[in-house]
N, CA, C and O atoms as a DFTB+ gen file, in Angstrom:
300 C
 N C O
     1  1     -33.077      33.870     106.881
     2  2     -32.374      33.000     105.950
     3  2     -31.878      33.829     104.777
     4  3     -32.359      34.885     104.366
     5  1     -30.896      33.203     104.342
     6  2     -30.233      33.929     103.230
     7  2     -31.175      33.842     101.767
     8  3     -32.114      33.045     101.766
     9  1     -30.920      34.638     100.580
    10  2     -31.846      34.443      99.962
    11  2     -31.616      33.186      98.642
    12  3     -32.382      32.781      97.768
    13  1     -30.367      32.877      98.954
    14  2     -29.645      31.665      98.468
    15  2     -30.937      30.614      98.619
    16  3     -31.647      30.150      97.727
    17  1     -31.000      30.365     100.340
    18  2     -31.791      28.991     100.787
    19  2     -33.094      29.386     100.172
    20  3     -33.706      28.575      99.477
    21  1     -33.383      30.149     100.312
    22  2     -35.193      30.713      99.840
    23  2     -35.110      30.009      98.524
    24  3     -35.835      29.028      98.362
    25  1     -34.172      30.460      97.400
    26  2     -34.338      30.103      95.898
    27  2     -33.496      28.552      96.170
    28  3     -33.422      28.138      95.013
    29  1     -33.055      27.844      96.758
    30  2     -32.844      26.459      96.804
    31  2     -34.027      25.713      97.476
    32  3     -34.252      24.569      97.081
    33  1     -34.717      26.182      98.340
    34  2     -36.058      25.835      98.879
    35  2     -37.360      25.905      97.406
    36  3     -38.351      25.175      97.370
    37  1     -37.036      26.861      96.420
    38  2     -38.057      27.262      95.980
    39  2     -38.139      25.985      94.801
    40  3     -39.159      25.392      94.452
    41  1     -36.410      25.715      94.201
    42  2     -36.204      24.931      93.614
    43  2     -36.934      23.383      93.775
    44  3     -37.678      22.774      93.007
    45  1     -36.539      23.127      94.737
    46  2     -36.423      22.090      95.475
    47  2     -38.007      21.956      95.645
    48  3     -38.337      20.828      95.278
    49  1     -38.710      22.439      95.919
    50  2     -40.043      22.351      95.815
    51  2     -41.116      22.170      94.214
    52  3     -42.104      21.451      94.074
    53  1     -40.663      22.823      93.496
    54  2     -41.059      22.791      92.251
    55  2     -40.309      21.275      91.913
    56  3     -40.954      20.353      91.415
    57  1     -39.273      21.193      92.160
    58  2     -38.804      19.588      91.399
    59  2     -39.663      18.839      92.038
    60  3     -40.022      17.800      91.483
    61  1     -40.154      19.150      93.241
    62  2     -40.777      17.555      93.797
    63  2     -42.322      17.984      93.419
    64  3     -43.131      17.096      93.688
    65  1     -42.852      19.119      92.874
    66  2     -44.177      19.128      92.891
    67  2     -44.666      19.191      91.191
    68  3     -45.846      19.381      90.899
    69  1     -43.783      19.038      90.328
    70  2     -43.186      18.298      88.897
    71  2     -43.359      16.684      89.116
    72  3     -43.999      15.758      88.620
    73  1     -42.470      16.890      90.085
    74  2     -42.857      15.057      89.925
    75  2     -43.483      14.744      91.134
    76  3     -42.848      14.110      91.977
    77  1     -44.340      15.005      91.291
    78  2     -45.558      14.316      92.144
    79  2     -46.851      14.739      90.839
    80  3     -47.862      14.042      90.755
    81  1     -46.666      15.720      90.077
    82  2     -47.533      15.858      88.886
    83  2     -47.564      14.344      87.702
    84  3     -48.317      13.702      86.971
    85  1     -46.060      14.423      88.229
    86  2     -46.130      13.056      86.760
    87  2     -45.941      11.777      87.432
    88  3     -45.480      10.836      86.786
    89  1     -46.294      11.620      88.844
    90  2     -46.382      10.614      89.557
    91  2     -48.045       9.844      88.911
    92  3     -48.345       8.863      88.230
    93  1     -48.854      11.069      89.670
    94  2     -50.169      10.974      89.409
    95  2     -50.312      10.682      88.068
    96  3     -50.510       9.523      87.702
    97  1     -50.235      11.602      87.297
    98  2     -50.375      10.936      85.731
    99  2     -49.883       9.490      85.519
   100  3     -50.481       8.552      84.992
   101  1     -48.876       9.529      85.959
   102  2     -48.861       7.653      85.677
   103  2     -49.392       7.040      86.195
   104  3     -49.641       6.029      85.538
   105  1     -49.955       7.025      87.532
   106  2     -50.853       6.053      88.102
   107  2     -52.384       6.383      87.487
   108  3     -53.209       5.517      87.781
   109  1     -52.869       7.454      86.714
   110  2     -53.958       7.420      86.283
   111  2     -53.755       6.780      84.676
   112  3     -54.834       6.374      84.244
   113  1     -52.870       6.645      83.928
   114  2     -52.496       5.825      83.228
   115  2     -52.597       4.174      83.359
   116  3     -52.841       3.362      82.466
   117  1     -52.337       3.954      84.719
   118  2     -52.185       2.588      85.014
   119  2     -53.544       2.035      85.344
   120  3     -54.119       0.963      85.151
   121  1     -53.869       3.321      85.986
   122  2     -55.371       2.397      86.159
   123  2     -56.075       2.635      85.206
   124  3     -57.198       2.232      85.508
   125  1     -56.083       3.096      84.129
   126  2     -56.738       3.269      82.892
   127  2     -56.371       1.412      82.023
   128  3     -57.265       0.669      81.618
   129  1     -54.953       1.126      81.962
   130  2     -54.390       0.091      81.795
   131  2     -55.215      -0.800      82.215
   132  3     -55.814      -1.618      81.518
   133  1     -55.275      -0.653      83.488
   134  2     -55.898      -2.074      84.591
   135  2     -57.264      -2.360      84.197
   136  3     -57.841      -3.435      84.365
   137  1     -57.865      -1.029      83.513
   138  2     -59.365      -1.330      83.147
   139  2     -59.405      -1.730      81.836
   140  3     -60.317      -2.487      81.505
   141  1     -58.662      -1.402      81.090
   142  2     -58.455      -1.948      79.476
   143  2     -58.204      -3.506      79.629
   144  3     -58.784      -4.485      79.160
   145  1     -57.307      -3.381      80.318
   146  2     -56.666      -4.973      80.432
   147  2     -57.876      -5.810      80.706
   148  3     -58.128      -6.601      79.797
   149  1     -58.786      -5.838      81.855
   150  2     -59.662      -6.284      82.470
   151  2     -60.930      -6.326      81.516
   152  3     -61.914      -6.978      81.864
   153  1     -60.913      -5.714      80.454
   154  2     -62.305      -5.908      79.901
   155  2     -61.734      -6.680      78.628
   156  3     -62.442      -7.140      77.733
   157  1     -60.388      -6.748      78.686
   158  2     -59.728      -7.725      77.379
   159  2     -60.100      -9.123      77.827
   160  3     -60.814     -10.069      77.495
   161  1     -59.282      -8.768      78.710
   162  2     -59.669     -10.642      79.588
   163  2     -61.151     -11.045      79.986
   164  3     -61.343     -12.253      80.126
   165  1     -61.990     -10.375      80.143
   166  2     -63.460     -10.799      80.089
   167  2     -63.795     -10.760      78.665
   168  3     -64.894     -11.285      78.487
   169  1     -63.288     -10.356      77.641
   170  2     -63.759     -10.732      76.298
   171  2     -63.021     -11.996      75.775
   172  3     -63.672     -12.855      75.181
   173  1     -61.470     -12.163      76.006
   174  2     -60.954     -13.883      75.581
   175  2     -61.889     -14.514      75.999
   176  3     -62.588     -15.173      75.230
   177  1     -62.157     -14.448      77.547
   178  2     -62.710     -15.751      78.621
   179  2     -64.197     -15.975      77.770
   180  3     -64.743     -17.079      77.765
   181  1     -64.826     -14.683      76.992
   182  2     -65.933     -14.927      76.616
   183  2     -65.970     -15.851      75.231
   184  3     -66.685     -16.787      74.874
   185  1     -65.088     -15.287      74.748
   186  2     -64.871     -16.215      73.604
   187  2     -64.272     -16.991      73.599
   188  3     -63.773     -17.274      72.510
   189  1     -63.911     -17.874      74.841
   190  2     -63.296     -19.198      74.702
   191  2     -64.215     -19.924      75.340
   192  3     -63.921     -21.119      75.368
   193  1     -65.683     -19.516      76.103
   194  2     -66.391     -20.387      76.128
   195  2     -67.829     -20.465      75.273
   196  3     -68.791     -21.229      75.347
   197  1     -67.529     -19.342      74.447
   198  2     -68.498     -19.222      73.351
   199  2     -67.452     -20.356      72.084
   200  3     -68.176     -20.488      71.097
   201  1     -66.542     -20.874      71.933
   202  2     -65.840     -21.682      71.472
   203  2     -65.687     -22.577      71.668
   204  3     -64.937     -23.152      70.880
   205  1     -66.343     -23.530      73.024
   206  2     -66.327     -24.904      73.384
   207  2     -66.022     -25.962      72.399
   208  3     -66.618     -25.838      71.329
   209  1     -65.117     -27.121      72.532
   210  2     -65.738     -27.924      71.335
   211  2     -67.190     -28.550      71.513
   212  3     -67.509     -28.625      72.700
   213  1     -68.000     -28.945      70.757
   214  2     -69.285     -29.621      70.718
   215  2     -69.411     -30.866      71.210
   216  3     -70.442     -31.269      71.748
   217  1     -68.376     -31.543      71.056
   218  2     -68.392     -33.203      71.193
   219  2     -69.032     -33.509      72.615
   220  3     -69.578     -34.584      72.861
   221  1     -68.915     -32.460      73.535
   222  2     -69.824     -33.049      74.843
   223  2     -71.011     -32.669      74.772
   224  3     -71.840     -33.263      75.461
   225  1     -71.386     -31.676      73.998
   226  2     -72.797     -30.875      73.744
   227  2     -73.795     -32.252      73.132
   228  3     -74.816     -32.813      73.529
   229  1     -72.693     -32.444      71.741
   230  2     -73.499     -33.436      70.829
   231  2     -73.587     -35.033      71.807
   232  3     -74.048     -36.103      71.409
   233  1     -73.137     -34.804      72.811
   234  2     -73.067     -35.975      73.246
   235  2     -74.269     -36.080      74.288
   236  3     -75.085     -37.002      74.282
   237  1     -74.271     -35.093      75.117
   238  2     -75.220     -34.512      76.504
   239  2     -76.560     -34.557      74.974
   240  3     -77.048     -35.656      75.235
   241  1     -77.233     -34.135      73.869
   242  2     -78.168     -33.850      73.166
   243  2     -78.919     -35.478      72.789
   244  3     -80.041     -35.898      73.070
   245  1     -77.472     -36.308      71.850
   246  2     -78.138     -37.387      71.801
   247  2     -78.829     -38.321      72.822
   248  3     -79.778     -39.101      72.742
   249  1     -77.878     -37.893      73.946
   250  2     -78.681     -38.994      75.112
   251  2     -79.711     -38.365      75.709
   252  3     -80.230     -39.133      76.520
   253  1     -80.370     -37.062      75.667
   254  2     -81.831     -36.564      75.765
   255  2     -82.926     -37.128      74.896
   256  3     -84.135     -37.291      75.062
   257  1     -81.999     -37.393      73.814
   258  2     -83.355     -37.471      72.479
   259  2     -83.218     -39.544      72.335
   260  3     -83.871     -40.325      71.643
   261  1     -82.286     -39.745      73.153
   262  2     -82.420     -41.352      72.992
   263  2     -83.737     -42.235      73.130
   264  3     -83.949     -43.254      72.473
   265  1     -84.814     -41.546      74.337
   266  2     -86.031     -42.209      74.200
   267  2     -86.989     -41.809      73.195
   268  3     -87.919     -42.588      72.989
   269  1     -86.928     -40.718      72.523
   270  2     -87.485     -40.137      71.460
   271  2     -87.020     -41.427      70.299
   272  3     -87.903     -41.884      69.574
   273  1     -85.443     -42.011      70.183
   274  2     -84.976     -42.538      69.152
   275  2     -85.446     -43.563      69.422
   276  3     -85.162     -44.225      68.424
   277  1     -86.106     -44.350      70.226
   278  2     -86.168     -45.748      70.542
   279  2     -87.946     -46.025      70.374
   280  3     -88.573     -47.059      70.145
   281  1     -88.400     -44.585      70.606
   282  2     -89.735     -45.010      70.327
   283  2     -89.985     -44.986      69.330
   284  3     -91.096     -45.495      69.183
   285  1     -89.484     -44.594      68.249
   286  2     -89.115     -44.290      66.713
   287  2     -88.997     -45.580      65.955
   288  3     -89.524     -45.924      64.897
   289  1     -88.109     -46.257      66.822
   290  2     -87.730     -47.214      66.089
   291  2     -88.865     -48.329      66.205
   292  3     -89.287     -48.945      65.227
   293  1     -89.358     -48.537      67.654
   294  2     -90.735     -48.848      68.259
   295  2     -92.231     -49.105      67.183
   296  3     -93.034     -50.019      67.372
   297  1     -92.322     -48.230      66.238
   298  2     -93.326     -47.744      65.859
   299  2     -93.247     -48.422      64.340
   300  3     -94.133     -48.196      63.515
C-alpha cells in the first residue's frame, strides 16, 4: 500500500478511537446522572410521605382511644 493509505488509515483510526474515548466518558457521565437522579427521587418520595396530611392519622388515633373516652366519661 501506498504510504498515503497507511497515514489515511492511521487518521481514520485515531478519529474513531477519540471518539469512542468520549463515547465512554459520556455514558459514564450518564450513569453517574442515573444514580444522582435516583437517590433524588428516593429522597422527594421520602419526604412526601414523611409529609402526609394528619387528618387520617388524627382520625385512625381518635377512634383507638374512643373506648378509653367512653369509659372516662363512664366514671
Amino acid at each position: 500500500m501506498a504510504p498515503q493509505a497507511w497515514v489515511t488509515l492511521a487518521i481514520g483510526a485515531l478519529i474513531v478511537g477519540f471518539t469512542a474515548i468520549a463515547l465512554i466518558r459520556i455514558i459514564v457521565h450518564l450513569v453517574h446522572v442515573r444514580m444522582v437522579l435516583g437517590t433524588v427521587v428516593v429522597g422527594v418520595l421520602t419526604i412526601d410521605r414523611q409529609t402526609e396530611p394528619v387528618g387520617p392519622a388524627i382520625a385512625a388515633v381518635n377512634a383507638s382511644l374512643r373506648p378509653v373516652r367512653n369509659f372516662a366519661e363512664s366514671v
